[in-house]
C-alpha positions in Angstrom: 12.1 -17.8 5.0 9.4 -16.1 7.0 6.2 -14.6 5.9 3.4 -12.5 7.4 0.3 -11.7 6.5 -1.3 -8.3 7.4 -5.4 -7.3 6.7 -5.8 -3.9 6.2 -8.3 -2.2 4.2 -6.3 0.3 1.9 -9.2 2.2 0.5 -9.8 3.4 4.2 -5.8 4.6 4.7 -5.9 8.2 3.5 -2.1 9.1 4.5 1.5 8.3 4.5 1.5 8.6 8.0 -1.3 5.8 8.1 0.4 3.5 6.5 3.2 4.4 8.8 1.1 3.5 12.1 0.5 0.3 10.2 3.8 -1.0 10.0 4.6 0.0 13.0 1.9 -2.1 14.3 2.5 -5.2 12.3 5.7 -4.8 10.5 8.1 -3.5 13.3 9.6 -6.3 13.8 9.6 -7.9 10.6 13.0 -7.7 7.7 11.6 -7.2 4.8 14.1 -8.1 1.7 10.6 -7.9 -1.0 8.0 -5.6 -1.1 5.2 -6.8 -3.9 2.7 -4.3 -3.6 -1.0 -5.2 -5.5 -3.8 -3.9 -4.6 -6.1 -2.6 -7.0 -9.8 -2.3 -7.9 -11.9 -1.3 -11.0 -15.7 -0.3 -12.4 -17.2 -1.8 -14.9 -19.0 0.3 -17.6 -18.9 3.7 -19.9 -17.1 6.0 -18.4 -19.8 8.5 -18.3 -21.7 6.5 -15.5 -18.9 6.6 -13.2 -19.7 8.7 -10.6 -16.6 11.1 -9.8 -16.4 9.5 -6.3 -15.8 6.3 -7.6 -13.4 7.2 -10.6 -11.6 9.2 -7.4 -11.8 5.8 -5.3 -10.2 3.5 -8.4 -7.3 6.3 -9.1 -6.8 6.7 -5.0 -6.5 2.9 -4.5 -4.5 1.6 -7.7 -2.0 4.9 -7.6 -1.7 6.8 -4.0 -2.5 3.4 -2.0 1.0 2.0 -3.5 2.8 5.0 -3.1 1.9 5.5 0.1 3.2 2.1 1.3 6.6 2.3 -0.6 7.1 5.5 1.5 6.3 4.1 4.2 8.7 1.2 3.9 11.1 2.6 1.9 14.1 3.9 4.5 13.4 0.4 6.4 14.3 -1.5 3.3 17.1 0.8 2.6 18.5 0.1 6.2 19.1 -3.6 5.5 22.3 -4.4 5.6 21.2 -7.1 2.1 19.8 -5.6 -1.1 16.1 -5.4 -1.1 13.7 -5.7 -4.0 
């Protein structure tokens, strides 16, 4: 089994297409059979001293940053010719 490790900062990729010019950078090449996505951040303290730019940060990278990389990856992983997960 193979595995590669890619460093990308997810709160700066805004698009699916972004995260499309990142595997196709780094992940070309690669078959993927398992996709474990985590990334994730959170703010400590009442809600009301959240600012709305960082509540908009926390919900941007724990929901859109994961959908945006399953998109990305997704017809790759269905074109295997074994299962993925």
């Amino acid at each position: 089994m193979e595995t590669k490790a890619v460093c990308a900062d997810l709160s700066a990729i805004t698009s699916v297409q972004g995260y499309r010019d990142l595997v196709a950078e780094h992940m070309e090449d690669l078959d993927i059979g398992i996709l474990a996505l985590n990334a994730g951040t959170m703010i400590l303290g009442p809600s009301d001293l959240i600012s709305d730019a960082q509540f908009e940060q926390v919900i941007g990278l724990n929901s859109l940053q994961v959908l945006y990389m399953t998109k990305a990856l997704i017809n790759k992983m269905y074109s295997r010719e074994k299962r993925s997960a």
